[in-house]
N, C-alpha and C positions, 0 to 999 in steps of 0.2 A: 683371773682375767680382770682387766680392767673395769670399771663399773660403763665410764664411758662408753665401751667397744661393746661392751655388753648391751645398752639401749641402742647404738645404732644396727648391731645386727638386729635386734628385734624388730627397727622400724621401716629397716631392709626386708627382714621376712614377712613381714606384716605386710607393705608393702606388694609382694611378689605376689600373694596369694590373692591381696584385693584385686590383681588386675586377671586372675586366673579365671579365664569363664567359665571355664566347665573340669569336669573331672580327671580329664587324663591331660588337660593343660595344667591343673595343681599339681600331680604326681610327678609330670614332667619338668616342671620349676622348682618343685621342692627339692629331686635327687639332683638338679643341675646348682641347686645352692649348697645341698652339703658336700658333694665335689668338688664349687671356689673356697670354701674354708674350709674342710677336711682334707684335702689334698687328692688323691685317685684311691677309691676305694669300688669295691663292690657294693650294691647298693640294693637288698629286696625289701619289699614291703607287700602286707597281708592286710586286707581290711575285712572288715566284720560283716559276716552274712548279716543280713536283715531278718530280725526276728529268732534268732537263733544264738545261744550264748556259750561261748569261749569256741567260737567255729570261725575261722577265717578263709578267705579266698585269697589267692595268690595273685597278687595285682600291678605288681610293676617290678622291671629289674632295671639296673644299671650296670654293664660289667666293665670293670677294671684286667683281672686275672683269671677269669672263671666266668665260664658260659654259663646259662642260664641254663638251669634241668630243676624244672618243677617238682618231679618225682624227689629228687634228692633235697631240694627245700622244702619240700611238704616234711621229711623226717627229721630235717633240722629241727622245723617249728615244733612238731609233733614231740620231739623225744628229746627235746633239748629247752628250747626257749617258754613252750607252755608247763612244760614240769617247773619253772623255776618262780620266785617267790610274785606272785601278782605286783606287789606294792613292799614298800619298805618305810616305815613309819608315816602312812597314808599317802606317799609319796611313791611316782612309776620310779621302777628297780631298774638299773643299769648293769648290767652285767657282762664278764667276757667269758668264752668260749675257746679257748684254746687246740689246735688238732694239730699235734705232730706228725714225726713218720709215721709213727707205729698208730694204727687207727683203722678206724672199721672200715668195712670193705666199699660200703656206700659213699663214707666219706672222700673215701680216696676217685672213687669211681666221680665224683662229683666236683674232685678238684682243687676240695677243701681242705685238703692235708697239707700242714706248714702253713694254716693260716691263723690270724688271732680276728677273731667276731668279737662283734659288743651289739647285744639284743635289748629294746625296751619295746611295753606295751606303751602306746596313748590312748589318756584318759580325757574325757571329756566328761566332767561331772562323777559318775561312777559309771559308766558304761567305754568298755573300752572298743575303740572305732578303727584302731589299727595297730598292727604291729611291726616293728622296725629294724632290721640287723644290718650292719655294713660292716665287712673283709676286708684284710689286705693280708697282704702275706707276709711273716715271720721275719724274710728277710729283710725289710723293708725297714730302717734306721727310727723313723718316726715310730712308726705302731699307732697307738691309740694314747694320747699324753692326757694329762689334766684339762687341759684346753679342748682337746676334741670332744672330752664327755662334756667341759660345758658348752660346746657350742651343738651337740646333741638333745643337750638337757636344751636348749632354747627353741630346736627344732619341735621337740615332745611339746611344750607346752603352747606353741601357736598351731603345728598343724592339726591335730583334733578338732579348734576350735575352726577352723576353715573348713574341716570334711563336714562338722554339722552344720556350718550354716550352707555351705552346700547342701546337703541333703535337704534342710530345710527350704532350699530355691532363693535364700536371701543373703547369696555372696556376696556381701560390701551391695557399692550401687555398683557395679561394673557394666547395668546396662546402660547407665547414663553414661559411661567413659568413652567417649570417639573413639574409634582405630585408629585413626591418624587425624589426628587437632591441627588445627589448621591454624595459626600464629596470628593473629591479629595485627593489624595494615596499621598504621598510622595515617591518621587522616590529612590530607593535602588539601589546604583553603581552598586553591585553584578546582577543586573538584566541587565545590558547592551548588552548582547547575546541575552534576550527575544524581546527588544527593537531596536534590530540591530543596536547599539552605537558603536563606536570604544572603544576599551577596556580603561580600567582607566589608561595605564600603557604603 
């Protein structure tokens, strides 16, 4: 990818997340960004119990091809993306998951057969704060290209950093950011009496 295209998605992402107030406003801007550059995909995400280590909670979906069933993405993560390598030379692991016809009975019950996944944890220093998988199905011309894992890999490494300072309560300044700013008026001479100015004159 471009190196260009590369810092303006970042300062796009960076962006989205400062203006996110609160929790399920980041989750909901985050899977509606990798949607505009990923193209339509399924989209789960698992974040990290508090206090508790390599245990996630099932916390957001987006669906493209396939309904949301907990139960059957709890064994995704369980028996598939938490088996697989944490890191890859100190670096979050990208990985794909593949499910044809032939496939267990969960996955098919779940809708997941014929489709190709690609799972990463985010890291935020060494503790990881969430986990990330998005689907599309098999037949689907694009799949998952070079391009996709990096604009993946771009996602991995800002949202972590938005979930902690969330958690921490110091999202960017977003409580100083108005709802709606109000454009600033150009001031008209003729108004100097409203403004208690000395006259023009």
């Amino acid at each position: 990818m471009d190196p260009t295209r590369i810092i303006l998605l970042q300062n796009e992402l960076t962006n989205i997340f400062r203006l996110s107030r609160n929790l399920e406003k980041l989750l909901c801007n985050g899977m509606d960004w990798l949607l505009h550059h990923l193209g339509y995909v399924n989209v789960a995400i698992w974040l990290s119990k508090d206090d508790y280590d390599e245990e996630f909670e099932f916390s957001a979906y987006m669906k493209y091809t396939v309904e949301s069933n907990e139960v059957v993405l709890q064994r995704l993560l369980d028996e598939h993306i938490l088996r697989s390598r944490p890191r890859d030379n100190g670096q979050s692991c990208f990985f794909k998951i593949h499910f044809g016809e032939q496939c267990a009975n969960w996955v098919r019950k779940g809708g997941l057969h014929n489709h190709e996944l690609v799972a990463t944890r985010c890291y935020y220093l060494d503790e990881c704060l969430a986990v990330i998988c998005v689907s599309r199905p098999v037949a689907n011309p694009s799949l998952f290209s070079k391009e996709c894992i990096e604009i993946l890999k771009i996602f991995n490494v800002f949202f972590p950093i938005a979930l902690a300072s969330m958690y921490r309560g110091d999202a960017g300044d977003t409580d100083n950011i108005p709802e709606n700013p109000e454009p600033k008026r150009k001031q008209d001479p003729a108004d100097w009496w409203k403004n208690g100015d000395p006259p023009p004159y």
